[in-house]
N, C-alpha and C positions, 0 to 999 in steps of 0.2 A: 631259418625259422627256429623259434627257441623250441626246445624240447618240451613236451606236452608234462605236464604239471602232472605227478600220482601221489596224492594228498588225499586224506577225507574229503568229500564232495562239501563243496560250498555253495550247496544248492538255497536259494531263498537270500542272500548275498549280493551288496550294490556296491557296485566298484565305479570308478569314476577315472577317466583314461586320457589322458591328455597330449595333445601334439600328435596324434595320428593325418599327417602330412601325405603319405600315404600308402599303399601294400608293400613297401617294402620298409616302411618305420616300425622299430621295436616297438612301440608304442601297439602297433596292429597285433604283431603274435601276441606280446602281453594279453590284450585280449583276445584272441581264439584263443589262451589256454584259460584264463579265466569261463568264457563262453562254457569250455567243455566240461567245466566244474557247477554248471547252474549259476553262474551270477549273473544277475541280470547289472549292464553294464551302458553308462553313460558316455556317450563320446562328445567332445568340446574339438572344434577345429579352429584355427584361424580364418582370418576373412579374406586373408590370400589363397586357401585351399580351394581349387576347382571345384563350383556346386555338382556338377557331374561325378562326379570321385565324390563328394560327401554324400551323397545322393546314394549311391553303389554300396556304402560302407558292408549294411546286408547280405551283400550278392554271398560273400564268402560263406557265410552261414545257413545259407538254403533259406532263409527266411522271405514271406511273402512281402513285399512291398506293402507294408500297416504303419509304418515309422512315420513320423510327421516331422518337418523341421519348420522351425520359427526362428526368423533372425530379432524377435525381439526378447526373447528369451535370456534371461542371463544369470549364470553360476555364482555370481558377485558383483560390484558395484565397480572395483576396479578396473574386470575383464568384461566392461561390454562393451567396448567398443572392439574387441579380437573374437568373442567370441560367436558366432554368426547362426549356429545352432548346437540343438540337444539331441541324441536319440539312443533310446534306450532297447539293449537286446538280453535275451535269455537265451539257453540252451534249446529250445526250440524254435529259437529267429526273436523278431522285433517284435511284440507285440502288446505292448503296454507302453505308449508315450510317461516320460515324468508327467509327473503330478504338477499342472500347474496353480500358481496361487489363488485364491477365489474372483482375487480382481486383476484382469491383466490383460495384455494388449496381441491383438494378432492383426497380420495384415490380411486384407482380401488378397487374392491371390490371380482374379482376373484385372483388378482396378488397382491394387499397389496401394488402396487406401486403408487408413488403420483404424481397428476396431477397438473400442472400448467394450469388455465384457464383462457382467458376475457370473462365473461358470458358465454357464451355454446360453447364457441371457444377454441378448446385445445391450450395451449403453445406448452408446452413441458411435455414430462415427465421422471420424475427421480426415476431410478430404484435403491432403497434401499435395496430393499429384492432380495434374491438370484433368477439370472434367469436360469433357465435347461434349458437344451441341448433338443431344440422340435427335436420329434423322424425322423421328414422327411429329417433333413438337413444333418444327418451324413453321409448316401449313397453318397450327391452329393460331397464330401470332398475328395478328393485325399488322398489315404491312408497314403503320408510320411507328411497331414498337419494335419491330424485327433487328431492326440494330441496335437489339441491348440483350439480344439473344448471343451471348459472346461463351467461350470458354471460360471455363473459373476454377478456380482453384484456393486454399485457405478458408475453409467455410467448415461448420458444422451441420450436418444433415446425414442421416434424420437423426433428432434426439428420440430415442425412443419413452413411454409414459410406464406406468409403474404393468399394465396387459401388456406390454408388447405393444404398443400400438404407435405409429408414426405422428409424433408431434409439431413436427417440422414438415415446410412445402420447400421444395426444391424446382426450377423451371416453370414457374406463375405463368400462366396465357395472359395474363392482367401484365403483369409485370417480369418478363423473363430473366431481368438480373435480380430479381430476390431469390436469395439461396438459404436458406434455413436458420440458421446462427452465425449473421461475419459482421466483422467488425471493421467497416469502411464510412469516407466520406462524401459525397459528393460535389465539395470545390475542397479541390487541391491543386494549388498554385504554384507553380515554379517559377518564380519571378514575377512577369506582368500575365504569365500564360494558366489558362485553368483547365484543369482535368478531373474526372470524375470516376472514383475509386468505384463509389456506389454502385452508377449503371454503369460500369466497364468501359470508359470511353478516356479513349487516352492514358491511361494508369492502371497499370495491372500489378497484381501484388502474382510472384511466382517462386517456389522452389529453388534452394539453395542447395540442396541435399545433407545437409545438417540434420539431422534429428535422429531424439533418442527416446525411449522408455523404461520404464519400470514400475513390477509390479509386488504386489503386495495382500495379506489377508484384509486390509481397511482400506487400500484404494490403489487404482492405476493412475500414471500420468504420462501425455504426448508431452515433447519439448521439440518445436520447432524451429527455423528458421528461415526468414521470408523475404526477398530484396522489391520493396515497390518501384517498378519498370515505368520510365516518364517512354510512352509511344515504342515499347519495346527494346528501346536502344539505349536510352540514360539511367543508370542507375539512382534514385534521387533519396530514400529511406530504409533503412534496416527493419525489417522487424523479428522479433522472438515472439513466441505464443507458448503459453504452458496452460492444459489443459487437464484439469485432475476431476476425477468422478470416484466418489466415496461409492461402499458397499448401501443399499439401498436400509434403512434401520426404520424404526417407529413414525418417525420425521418427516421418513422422504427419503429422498434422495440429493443428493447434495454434490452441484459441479460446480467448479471455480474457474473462473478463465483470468490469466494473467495476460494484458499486452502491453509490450516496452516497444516503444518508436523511435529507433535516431536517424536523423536525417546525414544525410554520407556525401549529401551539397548545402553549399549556402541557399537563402530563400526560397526554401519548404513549409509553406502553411495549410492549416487544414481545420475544415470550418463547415459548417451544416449549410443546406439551400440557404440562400439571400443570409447567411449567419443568424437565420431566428426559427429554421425548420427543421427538418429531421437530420441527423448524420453522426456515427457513432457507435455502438453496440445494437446492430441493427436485428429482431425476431422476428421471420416469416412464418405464422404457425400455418399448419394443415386445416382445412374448414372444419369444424365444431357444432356439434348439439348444443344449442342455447348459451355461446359463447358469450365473456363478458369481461372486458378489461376495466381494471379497477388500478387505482394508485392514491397512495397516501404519501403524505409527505410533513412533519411537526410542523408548526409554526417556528417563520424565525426567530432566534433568542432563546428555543429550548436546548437546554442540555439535557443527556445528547440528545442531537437532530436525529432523526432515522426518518429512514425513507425506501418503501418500495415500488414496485411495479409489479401486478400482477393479474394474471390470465387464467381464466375458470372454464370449463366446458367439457363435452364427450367425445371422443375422439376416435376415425373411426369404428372397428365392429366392437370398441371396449363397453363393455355395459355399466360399469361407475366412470362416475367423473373424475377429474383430475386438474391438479394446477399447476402453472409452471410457474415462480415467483423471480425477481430477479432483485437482488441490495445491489448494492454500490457500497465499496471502501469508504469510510469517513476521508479518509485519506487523498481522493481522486481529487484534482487539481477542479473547483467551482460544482464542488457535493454541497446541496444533494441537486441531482442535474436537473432536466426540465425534463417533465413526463410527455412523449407524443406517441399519438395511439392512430392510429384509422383502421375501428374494427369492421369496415366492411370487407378491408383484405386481411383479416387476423393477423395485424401486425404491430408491434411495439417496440418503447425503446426509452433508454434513459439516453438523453440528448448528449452529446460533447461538440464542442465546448460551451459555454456560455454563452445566450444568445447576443447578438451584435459583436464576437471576440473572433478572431481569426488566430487559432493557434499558433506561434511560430515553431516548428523542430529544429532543434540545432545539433549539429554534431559535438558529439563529447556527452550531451546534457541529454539523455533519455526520459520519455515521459512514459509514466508506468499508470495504467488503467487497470486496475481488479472489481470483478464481479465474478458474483454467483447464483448460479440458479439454481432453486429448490422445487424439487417436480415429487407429488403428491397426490395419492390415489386418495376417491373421497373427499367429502367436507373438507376443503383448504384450514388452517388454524384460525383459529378467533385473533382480533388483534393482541390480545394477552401473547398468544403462541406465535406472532409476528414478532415483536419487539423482543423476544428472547431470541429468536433465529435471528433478528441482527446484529444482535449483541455477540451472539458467538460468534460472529461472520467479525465482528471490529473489533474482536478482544485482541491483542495477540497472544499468540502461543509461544512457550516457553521452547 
Protein backbone atom coordinates (compact mmCIF):
# COMPACT_ATOMS: atom_id res chain seq x y z
CA UNK A 1 0.00 0.00 0.00
CA UNK A 2 1.46 3.46 -0.97
CA UNK A 3 1.90 5.57 1.95
CA UNK A 4 -1.00 7.96 2.80
CA UNK A 5 -0.50 11.42 1.13
CA UNK A 6 0.28 14.49 4.09
CA UNK A 7 -0.53 17.49 1.90
CA UNK A 8 -2.95 20.41 2.34
CA UNK A 9 -6.46 18.57 2.16
CA UNK A 10 -7.90 18.49 -1.32
CA UNK A 11 -11.12 18.55 -0.05
CA UNK A 12 -13.94 19.59 -2.96
CA UNK A 13 -11.37 17.92 -5.68
CA UNK A 14 -12.27 15.46 -8.67
CA UNK A 15 -9.84 13.03 -9.59
CA UNK A 16 -10.28 10.55 -12.21
CA UNK A 17 -8.51 6.87 -11.56
CA UNK A 18 -7.90 4.53 -14.14
CA UNK A 19 -7.27 0.81 -14.56
CA UNK A 20 -8.22 -0.28 -10.96
CA UNK A 21 -8.27 -4.09 -12.08
CA UNK A 22 -8.33 -4.63 -8.66
CA UNK A 23 -7.34 -4.29 -4.52
CA UNK A 24 -4.15 -5.04 -5.02
CA UNK A 25 -3.66 -2.36 -8.25
CA UNK A 26 -1.78 1.01 -7.65
CA UNK A 27 -4.42 2.36 -9.33
CA UNK A 28 -6.66 1.39 -5.88
CA UNK A 29 -4.12 2.88 -3.12
CA UNK A 30 -3.78 6.04 -5.56
CA UNK A 31 -7.17 6.40 -4.47
CA UNK A 32 -7.70 5.65 -0.85
CA UNK A 33 -5.01 8.21 -0.42
CA UNK A 34 -6.74 10.55 -2.66
CA UNK A 35 -10.23 9.54 -0.73
CA UNK A 36 -8.49 10.57 2.56
CA UNK A 37 -7.73 13.98 1.29
CA UNK A 38 -11.72 14.76 0.36
CA UNK A 39 -11.53 14.08 -3.37
CA UNK A 40 -14.27 12.99 -4.67
CA UNK A 41 -12.96 10.35 -7.21
CA UNK A 42 -14.07 8.66 -10.51
CA UNK A 43 -13.35 5.19 -11.22
CA UNK A 44 -13.26 3.71 -14.98
CA UNK A 45 -12.69 -0.22 -15.18
CA UNK A 46 -12.43 -2.33 -18.02
CA UNK A 47 -15.09 -4.71 -19.23
CA UNK A 48 -12.95 -7.64 -18.34
CA UNK A 49 -13.14 -6.52 -14.68
CA UNK A 50 -15.50 -8.85 -12.52
CA UNK A 51 -18.82 -6.81 -11.93
CA UNK A 52 -18.66 -8.19 -8.35
CA UNK A 53 -15.21 -6.51 -7.63
CA UNK A 54 -16.58 -3.31 -9.42
CA UNK A 55 -19.54 -3.54 -7.65
CA UNK A 56 -17.32 -3.67 -3.97
CA UNK A 57 -14.92 -0.91 -5.21
CA UNK A 58 -16.75 1.04 -1.85
CA UNK A 59 -16.50 -1.69 0.57
CA UNK A 60 -12.81 -0.32 1.42
CA UNK A 61 -14.22 3.03 2.17
CA UNK A 62 -17.09 2.20 4.64
CA UNK A 63 -19.32 3.83 2.30
CA UNK A 64 -22.98 2.85 1.99
CA UNK A 65 -23.88 1.12 -1.15
CA UNK A 66 -25.58 4.77 -3.14
CA UNK A 67 -23.09 4.39 -6.18
CA UNK A 68 -24.95 3.48 -9.32
CA UNK A 69 -23.07 2.02 -12.27
CA UNK A 70 -24.10 2.33 -15.98
CA UNK A 71 -22.56 0.46 -18.71
CA UNK A 72 -23.76 3.09 -21.01
CA UNK A 73 -21.83 5.64 -19.56
CA UNK A 74 -18.74 6.78 -21.26
CA UNK A 75 -15.61 9.05 -20.30
CA UNK A 76 -14.94 9.61 -24.11
CA UNK A 77 -15.76 8.44 -27.57
CA UNK A 78 -12.79 6.32 -27.89
CA UNK A 79 -13.03 4.36 -24.40
CA UNK A 80 -16.68 3.07 -24.72
CA UNK A 81 -16.37 0.12 -25.72
CA UNK A 82 -13.65 -0.71 -22.33
CA UNK A 83 -15.15 1.36 -20.26
CA UNK A 84 -18.31 -0.49 -18.56
CA UNK A 85 -18.85 1.93 -15.77
CA UNK A 86 -18.45 5.24 -13.47
CA UNK A 87 -18.64 5.86 -9.84
CA UNK A 88 -17.76 8.37 -7.85
CA UNK A 89 -16.55 8.52 -4.09
CA UNK A 90 -15.63 11.08 -1.36
CA UNK A 91 -14.09 10.99 1.96
CA UNK A 92 -17.26 10.03 3.51
CA UNK A 93 -18.03 6.96 0.75
CA UNK A 94 -19.93 7.25 -2.56
CA UNK A 95 -22.44 9.47 -2.49
CA UNK A 96 -23.02 11.71 -5.35
CA UNK A 97 -23.29 9.50 -8.90
CA UNK A 98 -21.31 11.98 -11.86
CA UNK A 99 -23.45 14.26 -13.23
CA UNK A 100 -25.00 12.72 -16.10
CA UNK A 101 -25.77 14.70 -19.53
CA UNK A 102 -29.25 16.04 -19.80
CA UNK A 103 -29.91 13.44 -22.51
CA UNK A 104 -28.87 9.98 -22.07
CA UNK A 105 -29.35 6.50 -21.93
CA UNK A 106 -29.79 3.85 -19.00
CA UNK A 107 -30.59 0.45 -19.09
CA UNK A 108 -33.57 -1.18 -17.04
CA UNK A 109 -32.10 -3.28 -14.95
CA UNK A 110 -34.91 -6.10 -14.59
CA UNK A 111 -35.66 -6.15 -18.56
CA UNK A 112 -31.91 -5.28 -19.91
CA UNK A 113 -33.87 -2.75 -22.07
CA UNK A 114 -32.67 0.82 -22.85
CA UNK A 115 -34.04 3.88 -21.75
CA UNK A 116 -34.01 7.12 -23.48
CA UNK A 117 -34.01 10.00 -20.86
CA UNK A 118 -34.07 14.09 -20.47
CA UNK A 119 -33.05 13.98 -16.84
CA UNK A 120 -35.43 11.88 -14.90
CA UNK A 121 -37.93 12.18 -17.81
CA UNK A 122 -38.37 8.88 -19.86
CA UNK A 123 -38.31 9.32 -23.68
CA UNK A 124 -38.86 6.30 -25.01
CA UNK A 125 -37.72 3.05 -24.73
CA UNK A 126 -36.18 0.55 -26.98
CA UNK A 127 -36.54 -2.83 -26.49
CA UNK A 128 -33.46 -4.86 -27.74
CA UNK A 129 -33.61 -7.93 -25.67
CA UNK A 130 -36.25 -10.34 -26.33
CA UNK A 131 -39.79 -9.48 -24.77
CA UNK A 132 -42.10 -12.69 -23.39
CA UNK A 133 -45.44 -13.27 -23.82
CA UNK A 134 -46.61 -11.76 -19.82
CA UNK A 135 -48.64 -14.68 -18.69
CA UNK A 136 -52.08 -12.48 -18.19
CA UNK A 137 -52.55 -11.48 -21.84
CA UNK A 138 -52.88 -14.78 -23.64
CA UNK A 139 -56.67 -15.58 -22.07
CA UNK A 140 -57.86 -12.20 -23.27
CA UNK A 141 -56.65 -13.22 -27.08
CA UNK A 142 -59.18 -14.78 -29.32
CA UNK A 143 -58.04 -18.24 -29.90
CA UNK A 144 -57.83 -18.06 -33.95
CA UNK A 145 -55.32 -14.61 -33.08
CA UNK A 146 -53.22 -16.46 -30.40
CA UNK A 147 -50.52 -17.28 -32.62
CA UNK A 148 -49.31 -13.92 -33.29
CA UNK A 149 -48.91 -13.58 -29.56
CA UNK A 150 -45.04 -14.46 -30.19
CA UNK A 151 -41.93 -12.99 -28.26
CA UNK A 152 -40.49 -9.87 -29.85
CA UNK A 153 -37.98 -8.01 -29.78
CA UNK A 154 -36.54 -4.67 -31.85
CA UNK A 155 -39.51 -2.43 -31.34
CA UNK A 156 -40.13 1.01 -29.64
CA UNK A 157 -42.47 1.07 -26.88
CA UNK A 158 -43.75 3.18 -25.10
CA UNK A 159 -42.93 6.43 -26.71
CA UNK A 160 -43.65 8.55 -24.08
CA UNK A 161 -45.84 12.38 -24.97
CA UNK A 162 -44.66 15.60 -23.82
CA UNK A 163 -47.00 14.59 -19.55
CA UNK A 164 -45.55 11.44 -19.31
CA UNK A 165 -48.10 9.68 -20.81
CA UNK A 166 -47.86 6.31 -22.94
CA UNK A 167 -48.15 6.91 -26.56
CA UNK A 168 -47.60 3.71 -27.71
CA UNK A 169 -49.79 0.12 -27.32
CA UNK A 170 -47.70 -2.83 -26.74
CA UNK A 171 -49.67 -6.59 -26.65
CA UNK A 172 -53.07 -5.43 -28.61
CA UNK A 173 -55.99 -8.12 -27.63
CA UNK A 174 -57.07 -7.02 -31.25
CA UNK A 175 -53.85 -7.66 -32.64
CA UNK A 176 -51.03 -9.10 -30.31
CA UNK A 177 -47.99 -8.66 -32.73
CA UNK A 178 -48.46 -4.97 -32.89
CA UNK A 179 -45.74 -3.52 -30.63
CA UNK A 180 -45.56 0.12 -30.53
CA UNK A 181 -42.88 1.62 -33.14
CA UNK A 182 -41.19 -1.51 -35.34
CA UNK A 183 -40.24 -1.43 -38.44
CA UNK A 184 -41.30 -4.94 -40.13
CA UNK A 185 -42.98 -6.46 -43.18
CA UNK A 186 -45.45 -8.79 -43.62
CA UNK A 187 -44.15 -10.92 -46.95
CA UNK A 188 -40.82 -11.61 -46.66
CA UNK A 189 -39.76 -14.02 -49.07
CA UNK A 190 -36.76 -16.36 -49.23
CA UNK A 191 -36.91 -17.68 -52.53
CA UNK A 192 -40.32 -19.16 -53.45
CA UNK A 193 -41.06 -19.33 -49.39
CA UNK A 194 -43.03 -16.28 -47.41
CA UNK A 195 -42.62 -15.25 -44.09
CA UNK A 196 -44.17 -12.69 -42.05
CA UNK A 197 -41.91 -10.23 -40.07
CA UNK A 198 -45.00 -8.23 -39.12
CA UNK A 199 -47.27 -10.93 -37.22
CA UNK A 200 -44.17 -12.94 -36.14
CA UNK A 201 -44.63 -15.90 -38.13
CA UNK A 202 -41.59 -17.42 -39.53
CA UNK A 203 -39.14 -14.35 -39.41
CA UNK A 204 -37.92 -13.08 -36.40
CA UNK A 205 -35.72 -10.15 -36.21
CA UNK A 206 -33.12 -10.85 -32.80
CA UNK A 207 -30.19 -9.48 -30.96
CA UNK A 208 -26.71 -9.72 -32.10
CA UNK A 209 -25.20 -8.13 -29.00
CA UNK A 210 -23.68 -5.18 -30.92
CA UNK A 211 -24.76 -2.01 -29.47
CA UNK A 212 -23.77 1.11 -28.33
CA UNK A 213 -24.70 4.78 -27.01
CA UNK A 214 -24.10 8.15 -26.39
CA UNK A 215 -25.08 10.93 -24.75
CA UNK A 216 -25.21 14.44 -24.94
CA UNK A 217 -26.61 18.09 -23.65
CA UNK A 218 -29.00 18.09 -27.28
CA UNK A 219 -29.55 14.38 -27.52
CA UNK A 220 -29.05 10.70 -26.89
CA UNK A 221 -28.67 7.81 -29.36
CA UNK A 222 -29.32 3.69 -29.43
CA UNK A 223 -27.11 1.99 -32.29
CA UNK A 224 -27.99 -1.34 -32.74
CA UNK A 225 -27.66 -4.44 -34.47
CA UNK A 226 -30.31 -6.99 -35.48
CA UNK A 227 -29.91 -10.48 -37.74
CA UNK A 228 -33.56 -11.40 -39.27
CA UNK A 229 -33.87 -15.26 -38.31
CA UNK A 230 -35.60 -17.17 -41.53
CA UNK A 231 -37.71 -19.95 -38.72
CA UNK A 232 -34.89 -19.45 -36.20
CA UNK A 233 -32.21 -21.33 -37.89
CA UNK A 234 -31.23 -19.34 -41.37
CA UNK A 235 -29.78 -16.20 -40.99
CA UNK A 236 -31.33 -14.24 -44.08
CA UNK A 237 -30.75 -10.07 -43.34
CA UNK A 238 -28.56 -7.65 -41.26
CA UNK A 239 -30.04 -5.06 -39.75
CA UNK A 240 -28.72 -1.77 -37.91
CA UNK A 241 -31.22 0.70 -36.16
CA UNK A 242 -29.96 4.22 -34.81
CA UNK A 243 -32.37 5.72 -32.79
CA UNK A 244 -31.72 9.51 -31.75
CA UNK A 245 -34.25 11.59 -29.56
CA UNK A 246 -33.52 15.40 -29.24
CA UNK A 247 -33.94 17.31 -25.86
CA UNK A 248 -37.64 18.21 -25.95
CA UNK A 249 -37.60 22.59 -27.27
CA UNK A 250 -40.58 24.94 -28.31
CA UNK A 251 -41.29 22.45 -31.26
CA UNK A 252 -41.61 19.21 -29.70
CA UNK A 253 -39.79 16.84 -29.62
CA UNK A 254 -38.00 15.51 -32.23
CA UNK A 255 -36.85 11.37 -32.76
CA UNK A 256 -35.29 10.00 -35.86
CA UNK A 257 -35.03 6.57 -36.59
CA UNK A 258 -32.35 5.29 -39.08
CA UNK A 259 -32.83 1.58 -40.67
CA UNK A 260 -30.11 0.01 -43.03
CA UNK A 261 -31.08 -3.68 -44.34
CA UNK A 262 -28.63 -6.01 -46.10
CA UNK A 263 -29.52 -9.23 -46.96
CA UNK A 264 -26.41 -11.81 -45.82
CA UNK A 265 -28.35 -14.50 -48.59
CA UNK A 266 -29.33 -14.25 -52.05
CA UNK A 267 -33.32 -14.03 -52.79
CA UNK A 268 -34.42 -11.72 -49.76
CA UNK A 269 -37.53 -9.60 -50.72
CA UNK A 270 -39.71 -7.56 -48.74
CA UNK A 271 -43.02 -6.18 -49.69
CA UNK A 272 -46.40 -5.09 -47.82
CA UNK A 273 -49.84 -7.54 -47.82
CA UNK A 274 -50.85 -8.47 -51.53
CA UNK A 275 -47.79 -5.53 -52.17
CA UNK A 276 -50.58 -2.78 -52.12
CA UNK A 277 -51.32 -2.81 -48.11
CA UNK A 278 -49.79 -1.92 -45.16
CA UNK A 279 -45.96 -3.09 -44.21
CA UNK A 280 -42.99 -0.80 -43.35
CA UNK A 281 -42.52 1.69 -40.34
CA UNK A 282 -45.34 0.38 -38.75
CA UNK A 283 -47.37 2.95 -35.36
CA UNK A 284 -49.40 1.06 -32.83
CA UNK A 285 -50.67 4.22 -30.64
CA UNK A 286 -52.38 3.63 -27.24
CA UNK A 287 -56.39 4.62 -27.40
CA UNK A 288 -57.01 8.36 -27.42
CA UNK A 289 -59.64 11.10 -26.58
CA UNK A 290 -61.02 12.27 -29.83
CA UNK A 291 -58.37 10.70 -31.93
CA UNK A 292 -57.61 11.62 -35.42
CA UNK A 293 -55.25 10.65 -38.15
CA UNK A 294 -54.57 13.01 -40.83
CA UNK A 295 -51.94 12.97 -43.86
CA UNK A 296 -50.78 15.42 -46.36
CA UNK A 297 -49.01 14.82 -49.11
CA UNK A 298 -47.96 17.88 -52.40
CA UNK A 299 -49.21 17.24 -55.53
CA UNK A 300 -46.94 15.61 -57.84
CA UNK A 301 -44.55 17.99 -59.88
CA UNK A 302 -44.06 20.07 -56.78
CA UNK A 303 -40.77 21.15 -55.61
CA UNK A 304 -40.06 20.02 -53.05
CA UNK A 305 -42.67 17.39 -52.36
CA UNK A 306 -43.14 17.11 -48.57
CA UNK A 307 -45.10 14.88 -47.04
CA UNK A 308 -46.48 13.72 -43.59
CA UNK A 309 -48.45 11.60 -41.42
CA UNK A 310 -49.89 12.70 -38.57
CA UNK A 311 -51.81 11.71 -35.29
CA UNK A 312 -53.81 14.18 -32.85
CA UNK A 313 -55.54 13.08 -29.56
CA UNK A 314 -55.52 12.88 -25.56
CA UNK A 315 -53.66 10.37 -24.22
CA UNK A 316 -54.19 8.59 -21.26
CA UNK A 317 -54.58 10.77 -17.66
CA UNK A 318 -52.66 13.80 -19.82
CA UNK A 319 -55.22 16.74 -19.75
CA UNK A 320 -53.79 18.64 -23.25
CA UNK A 321 -53.59 17.10 -26.33
CA UNK A 322 -50.76 16.10 -28.18
CA UNK A 323 -49.38 14.76 -31.73
CA UNK A 324 -47.26 12.45 -32.92
CA UNK A 325 -46.13 13.50 -36.62
CA UNK A 326 -44.02 11.34 -38.73
CA UNK A 327 -41.82 12.83 -42.39
CA UNK A 328 -40.01 10.62 -44.32
CA UNK A 329 -36.43 11.48 -46.05
CA UNK A 330 -36.82 12.91 -49.49
CA UNK A 331 -34.25 10.52 -49.99
CA UNK A 332 -36.22 7.12 -49.17
CA UNK A 333 -36.10 4.78 -52.18
CA UNK A 334 -40.40 5.64 -53.88
CA UNK A 335 -41.00 9.20 -51.24
CA UNK A 336 -43.17 10.20 -50.54
CA UNK A 337 -44.75 6.72 -49.58
CA UNK A 338 -48.45 5.81 -49.39
CA UNK A 339 -50.25 6.89 -46.26
CA UNK A 340 -52.31 3.63 -44.50
CA UNK A 341 -54.16 4.37 -41.50
CA UNK A 342 -56.96 2.10 -39.59
CA UNK A 343 -57.96 4.54 -36.97
CA UNK A 344 -60.16 2.11 -35.30
CA UNK A 345 -56.92 0.44 -33.80
CA UNK A 346 -54.93 3.83 -33.71
CA UNK A 347 -52.58 2.81 -36.08
CA UNK A 348 -50.47 4.35 -38.94
CA UNK A 349 -47.79 4.25 -41.20
CA UNK A 350 -45.91 5.60 -44.21
CA UNK A 351 -46.03 2.35 -46.48
CA UNK A 352 -42.61 0.65 -48.12
CA UNK A 353 -42.19 -0.13 -50.74
CA UNK A 354 -44.31 1.01 -53.40
CA UNK A 355 -47.38 -0.43 -53.99
CA UNK A 356 -47.36 -3.66 -56.49
CA UNK A 357 -42.97 -3.48 -55.88
CA UNK A 358 -41.38 -6.30 -54.05
CA UNK A 359 -38.28 -4.97 -52.78
CA UNK A 360 -35.21 -6.99 -53.50
CA UNK A 361 -32.18 -6.80 -50.51
CA UNK A 362 -28.97 -7.73 -51.79
CA UNK A 363 -25.82 -8.18 -50.08
CA UNK A 364 -23.13 -5.69 -50.23
CA UNK A 365 -26.15 -2.97 -51.39
CA UNK A 366 -27.90 -1.69 -48.06
CA UNK A 367 -31.18 0.05 -48.26
CA UNK A 368 -31.35 2.88 -45.78
CA UNK A 369 -34.91 4.10 -44.60
CA UNK A 370 -34.96 7.52 -42.28
CA UNK A 371 -37.69 9.02 -40.46
CA UNK A 372 -38.70 11.16 -37.74
CA UNK A 373 -41.19 11.64 -35.49
CA UNK A 374 -42.21 14.92 -33.85
CA UNK A 375 -44.30 14.54 -30.64
CA UNK A 376 -46.06 17.76 -29.56
CA UNK A 377 -48.01 18.95 -26.43
CA UNK A 378 -51.16 21.16 -27.64
CA UNK A 379 -52.50 22.58 -31.00
CA UNK A 380 -50.17 20.30 -33.46
CA UNK A 381 -48.51 23.43 -35.99
CA UNK A 382 -50.54 24.90 -38.78
CA UNK A 383 -49.31 23.75 -42.06
CA UNK A 384 -46.98 26.84 -42.28
CA UNK A 385 -45.10 25.06 -38.98
CA UNK A 386 -45.24 21.69 -40.94
CA UNK A 387 -43.41 22.41 -44.09
CA UNK A 388 -40.51 24.18 -41.98
CA UNK A 389 -40.24 20.88 -39.73
CA UNK A 390 -39.75 19.09 -42.90
CA UNK A 391 -37.62 21.17 -44.36
CA UNK A 392 -35.17 20.86 -41.48
CA UNK A 393 -35.87 17.08 -41.28
CA UNK A 394 -34.40 17.15 -45.51
CA UNK A 395 -31.90 20.03 -45.15
CA UNK A 396 -28.62 18.37 -44.51
CA UNK A 397 -26.58 19.22 -41.97
CA UNK A 398 -23.15 20.48 -42.21
Amino acid sequence: MLARMNCKSLDGNLGLAFGVANKRSIAWAIAQAWADQGVKLIFSYYSGTPMKFASTLRSPLESPARARISPHLSLHRFARRMITGIMVASLGGLEHAVAEPLMHVVTDAPSGQLIIREGDTSVLQYNYQTVPLPPQVLAKIAPDSQKYAQARSDYIHPLYGPSGEELTLDWAVDHPHHRGIYWAWPEVMLGDQTGDLHALQRVFARPVGRLTSSNGEEAATIEAENTWWWEDKTPIVHEKIKIRADKAGSNGRRVDLTIILTAVVDGVTIARRGTNNYGGLNTRLAPAKALAITHHADADGVTPRMAWHRATGTWGSATQAASVTIFEKSANPGYPADHIEFPELAWLQPAFPSAGLRHALKQGEPLVLQYRYVIRGGEPPDEQGMREEWRIFNTPQP
